[in-house]
C-alpha positions as semicolon CSV with decimal commas, in nm:
position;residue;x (nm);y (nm);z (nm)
1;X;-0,433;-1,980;2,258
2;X;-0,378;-1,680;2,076
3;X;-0,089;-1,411;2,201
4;X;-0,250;-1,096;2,349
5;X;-0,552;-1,130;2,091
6;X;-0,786;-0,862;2,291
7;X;-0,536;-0,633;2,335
8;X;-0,363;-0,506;1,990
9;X;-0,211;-0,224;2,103
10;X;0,042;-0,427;2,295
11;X;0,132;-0,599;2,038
12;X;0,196;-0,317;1,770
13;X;0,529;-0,304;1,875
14;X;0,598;-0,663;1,941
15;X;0,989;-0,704;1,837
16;X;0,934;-1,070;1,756
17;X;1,281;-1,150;1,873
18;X;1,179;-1,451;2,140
19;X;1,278;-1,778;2,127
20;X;0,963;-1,961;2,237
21;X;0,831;-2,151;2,035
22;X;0,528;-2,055;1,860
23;X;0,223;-2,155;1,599
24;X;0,069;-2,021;1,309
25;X;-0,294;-1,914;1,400
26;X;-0,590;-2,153;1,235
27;X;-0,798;-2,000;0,985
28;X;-1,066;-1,901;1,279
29;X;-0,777;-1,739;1,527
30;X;-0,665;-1,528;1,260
31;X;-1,030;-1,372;1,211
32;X;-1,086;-1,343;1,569
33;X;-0,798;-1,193;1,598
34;X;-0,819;-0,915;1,322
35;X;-1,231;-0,878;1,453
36;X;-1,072;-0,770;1,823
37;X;-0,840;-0,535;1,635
38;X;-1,102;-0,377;1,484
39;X;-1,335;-0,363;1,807
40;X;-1,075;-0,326;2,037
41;X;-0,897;-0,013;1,830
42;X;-1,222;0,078;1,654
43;X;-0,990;0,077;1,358
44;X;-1,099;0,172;1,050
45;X;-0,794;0,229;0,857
46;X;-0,621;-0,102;0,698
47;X;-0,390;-0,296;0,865
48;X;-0,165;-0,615;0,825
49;X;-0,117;-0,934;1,084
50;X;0,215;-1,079;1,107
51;X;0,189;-1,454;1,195
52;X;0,507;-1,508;1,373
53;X;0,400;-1,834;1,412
54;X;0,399;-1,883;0,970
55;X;0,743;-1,738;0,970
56;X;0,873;-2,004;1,198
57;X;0,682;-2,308;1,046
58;X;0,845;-2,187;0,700
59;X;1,243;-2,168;0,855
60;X;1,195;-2,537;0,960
61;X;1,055;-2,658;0,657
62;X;1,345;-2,529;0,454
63;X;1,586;-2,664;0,687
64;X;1,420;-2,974;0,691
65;X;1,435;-2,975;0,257
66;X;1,780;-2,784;0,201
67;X;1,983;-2,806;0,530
68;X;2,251;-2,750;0,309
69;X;2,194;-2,397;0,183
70;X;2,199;-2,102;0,422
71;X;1,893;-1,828;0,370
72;X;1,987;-1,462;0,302
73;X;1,654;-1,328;0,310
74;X;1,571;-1,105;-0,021
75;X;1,530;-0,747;0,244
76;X;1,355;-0,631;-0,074
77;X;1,018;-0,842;-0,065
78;X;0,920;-0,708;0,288
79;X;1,153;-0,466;0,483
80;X;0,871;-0,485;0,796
81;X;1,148;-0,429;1,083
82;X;0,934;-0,723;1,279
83;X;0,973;-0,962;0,994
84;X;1,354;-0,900;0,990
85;X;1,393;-0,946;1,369
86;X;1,254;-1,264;1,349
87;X;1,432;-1,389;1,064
88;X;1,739;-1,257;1,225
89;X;1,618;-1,439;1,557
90;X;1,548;-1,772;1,345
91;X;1,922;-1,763;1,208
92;X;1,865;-1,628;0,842
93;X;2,089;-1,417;0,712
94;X;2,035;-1,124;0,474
95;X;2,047;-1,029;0,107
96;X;2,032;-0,609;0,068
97;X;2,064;-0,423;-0,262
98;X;2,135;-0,073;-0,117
99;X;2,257;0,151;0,134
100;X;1,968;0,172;0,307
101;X;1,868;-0,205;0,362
102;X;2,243;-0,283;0,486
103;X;2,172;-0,040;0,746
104;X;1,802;-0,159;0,846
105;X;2,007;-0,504;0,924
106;X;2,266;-0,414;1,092
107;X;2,040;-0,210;1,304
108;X;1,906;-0,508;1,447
109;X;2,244;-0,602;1,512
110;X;2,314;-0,857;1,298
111;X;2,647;-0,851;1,233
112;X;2,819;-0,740;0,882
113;X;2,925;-1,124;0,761
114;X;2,560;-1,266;0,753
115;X;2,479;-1,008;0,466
116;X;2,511;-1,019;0,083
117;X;2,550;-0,677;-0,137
118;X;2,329;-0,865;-0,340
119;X;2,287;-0,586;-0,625
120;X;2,478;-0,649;-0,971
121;X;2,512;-0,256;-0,994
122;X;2,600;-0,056;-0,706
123;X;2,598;0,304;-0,683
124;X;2,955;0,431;-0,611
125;X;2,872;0,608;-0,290
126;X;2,636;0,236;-0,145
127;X;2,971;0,081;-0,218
128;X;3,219;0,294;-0,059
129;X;2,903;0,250;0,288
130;X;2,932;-0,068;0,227
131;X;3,333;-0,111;0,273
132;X;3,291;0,153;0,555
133;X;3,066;-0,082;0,761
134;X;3,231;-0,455;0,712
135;X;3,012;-0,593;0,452
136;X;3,244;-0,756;0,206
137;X;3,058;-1,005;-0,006
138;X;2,911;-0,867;-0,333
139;X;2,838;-1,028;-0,702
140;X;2,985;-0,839;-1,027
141;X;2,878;-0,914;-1,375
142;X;3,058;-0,653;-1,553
143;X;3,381;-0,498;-1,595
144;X;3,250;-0,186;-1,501
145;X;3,136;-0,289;-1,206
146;X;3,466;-0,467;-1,122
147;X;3,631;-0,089;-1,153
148;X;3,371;0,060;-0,922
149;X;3,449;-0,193;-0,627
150;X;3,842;-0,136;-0,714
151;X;3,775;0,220;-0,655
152;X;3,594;0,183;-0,313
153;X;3,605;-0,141;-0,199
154;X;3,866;-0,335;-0,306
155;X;3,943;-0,598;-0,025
156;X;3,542;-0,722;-0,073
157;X;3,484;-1,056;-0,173
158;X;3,312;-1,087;-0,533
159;X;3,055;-1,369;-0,699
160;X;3,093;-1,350;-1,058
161;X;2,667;-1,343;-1,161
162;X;2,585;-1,538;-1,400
163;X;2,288;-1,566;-1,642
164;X;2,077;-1,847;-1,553
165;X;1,887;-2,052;-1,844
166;X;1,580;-1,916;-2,013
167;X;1,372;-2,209;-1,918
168;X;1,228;-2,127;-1,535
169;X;0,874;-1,983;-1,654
170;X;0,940;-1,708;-1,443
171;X;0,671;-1,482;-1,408
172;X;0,968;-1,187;-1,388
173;X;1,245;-1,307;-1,557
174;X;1,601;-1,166;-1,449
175;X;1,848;-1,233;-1,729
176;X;1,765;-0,965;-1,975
177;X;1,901;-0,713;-1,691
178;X;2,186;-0,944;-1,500
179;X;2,408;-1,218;-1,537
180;X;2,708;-1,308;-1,752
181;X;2,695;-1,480;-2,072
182;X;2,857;-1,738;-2,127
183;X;3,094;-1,595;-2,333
184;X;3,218;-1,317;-2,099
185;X;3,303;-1,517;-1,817
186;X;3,624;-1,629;-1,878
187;X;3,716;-1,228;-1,998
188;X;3,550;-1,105;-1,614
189;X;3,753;-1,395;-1,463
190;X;4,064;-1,275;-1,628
191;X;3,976;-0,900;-1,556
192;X;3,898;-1,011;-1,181
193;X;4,286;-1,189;-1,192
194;X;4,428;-0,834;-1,341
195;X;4,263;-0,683;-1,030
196;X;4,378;-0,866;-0,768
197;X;4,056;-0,964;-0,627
198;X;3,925;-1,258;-0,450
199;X;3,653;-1,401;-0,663
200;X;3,482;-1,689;-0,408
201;X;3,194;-1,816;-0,635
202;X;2,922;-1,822;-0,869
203;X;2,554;-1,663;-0,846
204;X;2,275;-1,647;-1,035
205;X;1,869;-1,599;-1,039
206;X;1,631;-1,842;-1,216
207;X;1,367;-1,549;-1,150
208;X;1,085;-1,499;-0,939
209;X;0,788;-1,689;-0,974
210;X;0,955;-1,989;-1,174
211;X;0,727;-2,275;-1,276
212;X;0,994;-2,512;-1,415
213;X;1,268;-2,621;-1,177
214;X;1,511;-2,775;-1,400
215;X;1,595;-2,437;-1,447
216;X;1,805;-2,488;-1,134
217;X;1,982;-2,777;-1,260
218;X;2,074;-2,639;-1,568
219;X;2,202;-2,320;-1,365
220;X;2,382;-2,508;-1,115
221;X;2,574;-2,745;-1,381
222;X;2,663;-2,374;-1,530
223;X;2,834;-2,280;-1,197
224;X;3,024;-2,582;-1,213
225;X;3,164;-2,490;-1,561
226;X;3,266;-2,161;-1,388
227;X;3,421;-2,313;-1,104
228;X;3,645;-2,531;-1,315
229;X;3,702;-2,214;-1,593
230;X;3,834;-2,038;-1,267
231;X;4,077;-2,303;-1,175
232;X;4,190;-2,346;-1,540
233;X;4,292;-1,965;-1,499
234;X;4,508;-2,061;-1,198
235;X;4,287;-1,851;-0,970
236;X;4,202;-1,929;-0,605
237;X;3,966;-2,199;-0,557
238;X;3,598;-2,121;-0,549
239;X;3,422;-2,232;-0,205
240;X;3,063;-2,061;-0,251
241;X;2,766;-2,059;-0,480
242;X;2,435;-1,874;-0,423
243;X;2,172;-1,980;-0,622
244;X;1,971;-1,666;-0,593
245;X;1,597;-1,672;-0,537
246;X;1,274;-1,818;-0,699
247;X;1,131;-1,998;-0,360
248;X;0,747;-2,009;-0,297
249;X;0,602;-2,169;-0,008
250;X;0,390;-2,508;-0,051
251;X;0,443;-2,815;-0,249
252;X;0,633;-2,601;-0,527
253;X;0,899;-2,523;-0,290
254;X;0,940;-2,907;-0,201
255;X;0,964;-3,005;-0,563
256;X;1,203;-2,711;-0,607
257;X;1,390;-2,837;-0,322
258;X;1,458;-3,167;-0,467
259;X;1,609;-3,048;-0,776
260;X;1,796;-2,815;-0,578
261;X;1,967;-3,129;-0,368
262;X;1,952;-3,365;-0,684
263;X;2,188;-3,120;-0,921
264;X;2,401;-3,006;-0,617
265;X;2,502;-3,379;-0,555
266;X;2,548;-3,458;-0,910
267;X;2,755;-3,122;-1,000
268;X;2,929;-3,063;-0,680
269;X;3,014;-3,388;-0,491
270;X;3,357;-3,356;-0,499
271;X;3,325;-3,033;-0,319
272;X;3,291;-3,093;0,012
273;X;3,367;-2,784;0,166
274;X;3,129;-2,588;-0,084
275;X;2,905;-2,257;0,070
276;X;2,570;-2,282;-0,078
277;X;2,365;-1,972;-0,029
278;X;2,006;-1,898;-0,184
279;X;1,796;-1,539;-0,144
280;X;1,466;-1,641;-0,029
281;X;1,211;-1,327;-0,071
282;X;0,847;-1,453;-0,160
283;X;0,874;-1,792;0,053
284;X;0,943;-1,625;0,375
285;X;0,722;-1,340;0,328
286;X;0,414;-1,399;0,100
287;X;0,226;-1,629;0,366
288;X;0,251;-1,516;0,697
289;X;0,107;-1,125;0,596
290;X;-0,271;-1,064;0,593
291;X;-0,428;-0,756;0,525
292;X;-0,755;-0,618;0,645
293;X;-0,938;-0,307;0,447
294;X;-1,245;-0,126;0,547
295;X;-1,504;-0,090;0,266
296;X;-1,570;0,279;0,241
297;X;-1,777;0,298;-0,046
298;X;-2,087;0,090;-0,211
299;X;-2,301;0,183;-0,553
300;X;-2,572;-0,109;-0,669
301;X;-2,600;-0,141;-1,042
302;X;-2,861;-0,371;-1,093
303;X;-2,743;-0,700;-0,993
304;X;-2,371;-0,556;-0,993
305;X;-2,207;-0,435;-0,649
306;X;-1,946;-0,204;-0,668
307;X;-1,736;-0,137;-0,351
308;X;-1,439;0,101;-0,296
309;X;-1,166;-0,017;-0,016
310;X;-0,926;0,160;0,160
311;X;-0,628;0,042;0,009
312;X;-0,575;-0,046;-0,325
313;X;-0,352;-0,105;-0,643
314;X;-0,135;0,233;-0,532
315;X;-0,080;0,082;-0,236
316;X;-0,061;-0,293;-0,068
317;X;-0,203;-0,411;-0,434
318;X;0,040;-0,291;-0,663
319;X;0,158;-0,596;-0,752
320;X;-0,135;-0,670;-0,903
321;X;-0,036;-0,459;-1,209
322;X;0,209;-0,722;-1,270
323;X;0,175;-1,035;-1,102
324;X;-0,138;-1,150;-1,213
325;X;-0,210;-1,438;-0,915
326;X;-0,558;-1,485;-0,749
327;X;-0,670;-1,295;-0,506
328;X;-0,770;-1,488;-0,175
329;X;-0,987;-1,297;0,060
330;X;-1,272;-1,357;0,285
331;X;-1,525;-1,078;0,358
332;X;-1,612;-0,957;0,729
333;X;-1,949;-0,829;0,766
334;X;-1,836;-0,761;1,145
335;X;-2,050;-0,467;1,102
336;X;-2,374;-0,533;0,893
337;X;-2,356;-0,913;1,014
338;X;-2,236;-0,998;1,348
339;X;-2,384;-1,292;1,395
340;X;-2,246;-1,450;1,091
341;X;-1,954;-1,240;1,006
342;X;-1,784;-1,426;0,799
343;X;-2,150;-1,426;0,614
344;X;-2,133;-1,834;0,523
345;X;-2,449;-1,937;0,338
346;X;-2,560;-1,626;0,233
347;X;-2,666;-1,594;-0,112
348;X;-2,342;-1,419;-0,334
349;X;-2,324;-1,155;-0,603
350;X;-2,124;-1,010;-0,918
351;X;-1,891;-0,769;-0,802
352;X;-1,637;-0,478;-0,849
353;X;-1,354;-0,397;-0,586
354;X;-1,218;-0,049;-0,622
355;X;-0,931;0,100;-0,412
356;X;-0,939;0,419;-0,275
357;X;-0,772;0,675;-0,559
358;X;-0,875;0,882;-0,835
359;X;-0,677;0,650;-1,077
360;X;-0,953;0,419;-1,281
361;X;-0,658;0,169;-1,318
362;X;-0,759;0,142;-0,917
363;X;-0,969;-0,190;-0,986
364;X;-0,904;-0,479;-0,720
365;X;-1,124;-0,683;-0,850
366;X;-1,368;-0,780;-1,125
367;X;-1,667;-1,028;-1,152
368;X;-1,618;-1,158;-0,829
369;X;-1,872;-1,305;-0,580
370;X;-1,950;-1,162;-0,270
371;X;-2,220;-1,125;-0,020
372;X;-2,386;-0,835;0,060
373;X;-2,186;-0,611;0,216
374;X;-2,213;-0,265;0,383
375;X;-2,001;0,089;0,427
376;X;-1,738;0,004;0,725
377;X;-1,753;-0,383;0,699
378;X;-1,425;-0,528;0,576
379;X;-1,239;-0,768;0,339
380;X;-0,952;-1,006;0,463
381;X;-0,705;-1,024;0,229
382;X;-0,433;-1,347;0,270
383;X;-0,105;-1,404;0,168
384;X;-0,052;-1,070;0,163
385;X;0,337;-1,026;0,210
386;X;0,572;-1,037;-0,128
387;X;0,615;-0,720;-0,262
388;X;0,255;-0,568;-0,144
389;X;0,377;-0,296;0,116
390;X;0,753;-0,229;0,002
391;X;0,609;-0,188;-0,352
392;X;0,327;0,024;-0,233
393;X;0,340;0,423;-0,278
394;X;0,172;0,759;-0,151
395;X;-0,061;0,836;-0,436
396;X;-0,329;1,056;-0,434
397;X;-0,234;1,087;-0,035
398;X;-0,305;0,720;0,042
399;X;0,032;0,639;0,243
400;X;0,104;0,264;0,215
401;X;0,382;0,262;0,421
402;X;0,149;0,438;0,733
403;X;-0,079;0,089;0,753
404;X;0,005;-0,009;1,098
405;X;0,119;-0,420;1,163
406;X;-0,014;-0,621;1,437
407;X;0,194;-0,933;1,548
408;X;0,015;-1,247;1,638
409;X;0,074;-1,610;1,702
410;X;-0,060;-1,877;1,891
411;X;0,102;-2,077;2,172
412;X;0,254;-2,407;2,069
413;X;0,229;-2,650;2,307
């Protein structure tokens, strides 16, 4: 059954740290659920459910397809504190690109080895925090940068960053702003030597949202070439490679996956004490997020309805500015229609979804079909978790980062 699902407020502040087991809720749970938060808390401002139960079916699926490369979860996609915990309680580890993220982690506790400086440019004064609190692993892809961490940190571990091939299909390609060419490694390598430092491995990014996995192959067989460039140089032998981010959940993550395990053995079999580390954002967080907004608005145009929300492209939606995916979301007529909230059957029309701003760039949605729907009944909006609150802002007054989280799961027997 599902956890606590009449009484919300209990779980508000549900740490998500426990170790039983749990499911993600069916389609059906996850409505009920959201419908008692909004009876139960007479709620009319949006919220998101956290599906503990999502989070955990996700961690075994990529162990089950890459037992061989240890998560640092990409902080940046969704900093919920709830999230972390249970990725910290699930055995990821963490990939932060400032001050502020390091110390979110190791606020949970998590100790200062499980996380990555993951950020290519540092600020001086995140660097000298970072050397200050034990975190010693970091990637460089300049000399600049290499001067910087002499300055502050200079007993932390590097990753030379490399630029990964231009053939992913990312929908936000990476190289234009990080990575070495191929021509300055050997010149960073030898300015790394100069320096003293411990250089440990490769890295790179394919990008997020990449459509073409050989990209990974290609990247990976580019490591290798940096692995032996190292050793030509006399230099300590390399032991880790991180191969970044670029993971969605699904059947794209298990063809990813395959690549992933197909180049490793063919580039890196004769490396058998080898660290393999990837930054998982989107995969961990995209699918077990759903939002709920309360329509506050209606205006009939004909055959056209137009409804404003309370939460929009400012906020949980500003990824739509960029990231042009479909929108999944199922209306709840809990108010106008509670005997068929979900409104199933009933006949469908053209519509507008506005957010809640001034801003006429504040369009959810266009020319989608909807049933009739009233002031105070609300849209369900799934997969709601990569980059939707952490990117959100405060525009206009509408605080994204004030939309409460409920945590939910169902039992697993």
């Amino acid at each position: 059954m599902v956890s606590s699902p009449r009484s919300p407020k209990a779980e508000i502040s549900a740490s998500g740290l426990t170790r039983k087991r749990v499911a993600a809720l069916s389609e059906n749970e996850l409505l009920a659920f959201i419908q008692s938060v909004i009876s139960d808390e007479q709620k009319m401002e949006p919220f998101y459910v956290l599906d503990l139960g999502v989070v955990a079916d996700l961690f075994d699926m990529w162990t089950s397809n890459l037992p061989m490369v240890q998560p640092f979860y990409a902080v940046k996609c969704n900093p919920n504190p709830d999230l972390l915990r249970e990725m910290a309680a699930l055995g990821s580890n963490f990939d932060c690109a400032s001050r502020a993220e390091i110390e979110a982690i190791l606020a949970l506790g998590v100790l200062p080895d499980r996380i990555v400086f993951a950020n290519s440019c540092k600020a001086e004064s995140h660097i000298k925090y970072a050397a200050s609190v034990g975190v010693n692993l970091t990637p460089f892809d300049s000399k600049e940068e290499l001067e910087k961490i002499r300055k502050w940190h200079p007993e932390c571990t590097l990753l030379i960053r490399i630029k990964s091939p231009e053939i992913s299909g990312a929908r936000f390609p990476l190289g234009a702003k990080f990575g070495a060419l191929p021509e300055e490694v050997v010149p960073l390598l030898q300015a790394a030597q100069a320096g003293k430092f411990t250089v440990s491995g490769v890295s790179f990014h394919i990008g997020s949202g990449a459509t073409n996995f050989r990209a990974f192959e290609e990247a990976i067989a580019a490591a290798k070439t940096v692995f032996e460039k190292a050793a030509q140089l006399g230099m300590p032998k390399m032991h880790i490679l991180n191969i970044g981010g670029g993971f969605s959940a699904g059947p794209r993550f298990t063809d990813a996956a395959s690549v992933v395990k197909t180049a490793l053995q063919k580039y890196f079999f004769n490396e058998p004490c080898l660290e393999v580390m990837a930054e998982p954002g989107q995969y961990f967080a995209e699918s077990s997020f759903t939002l709920a907004a309360s329509i506050i608005g209606k205006r009939i145009r004909d055959e056209l309805r137009q409804y404003w929300i309370n939460d929009g492209i400012y906020g949980s939606m500003n990824f739509l500015l960029y990231d042009h995916n479909d929108v999944i979301l199922t209306p709840l007529a809990c108010i106008s229609n509670r005997g068929n909230p979900t409104c199933k059957g009933l006949k469908t029309y053209d519509s507008t979804v506005f957010g809640p701003t001034c801003a006429a760039t504040d369009t959810i949605l266009t020319d989608h079909l909807l049933p009739e729907l009233q002031v105070n009944d609300w849209l369900v909006f799934h997969k709601m978790g990569a980059y939707t609150s952490s990117c959100g802002t405060k525009f206009n007054g509408f605080d994204t980062f004030a939309i409460s989280t409920y945590i939910a799961h169902s039992d697993k027997s």
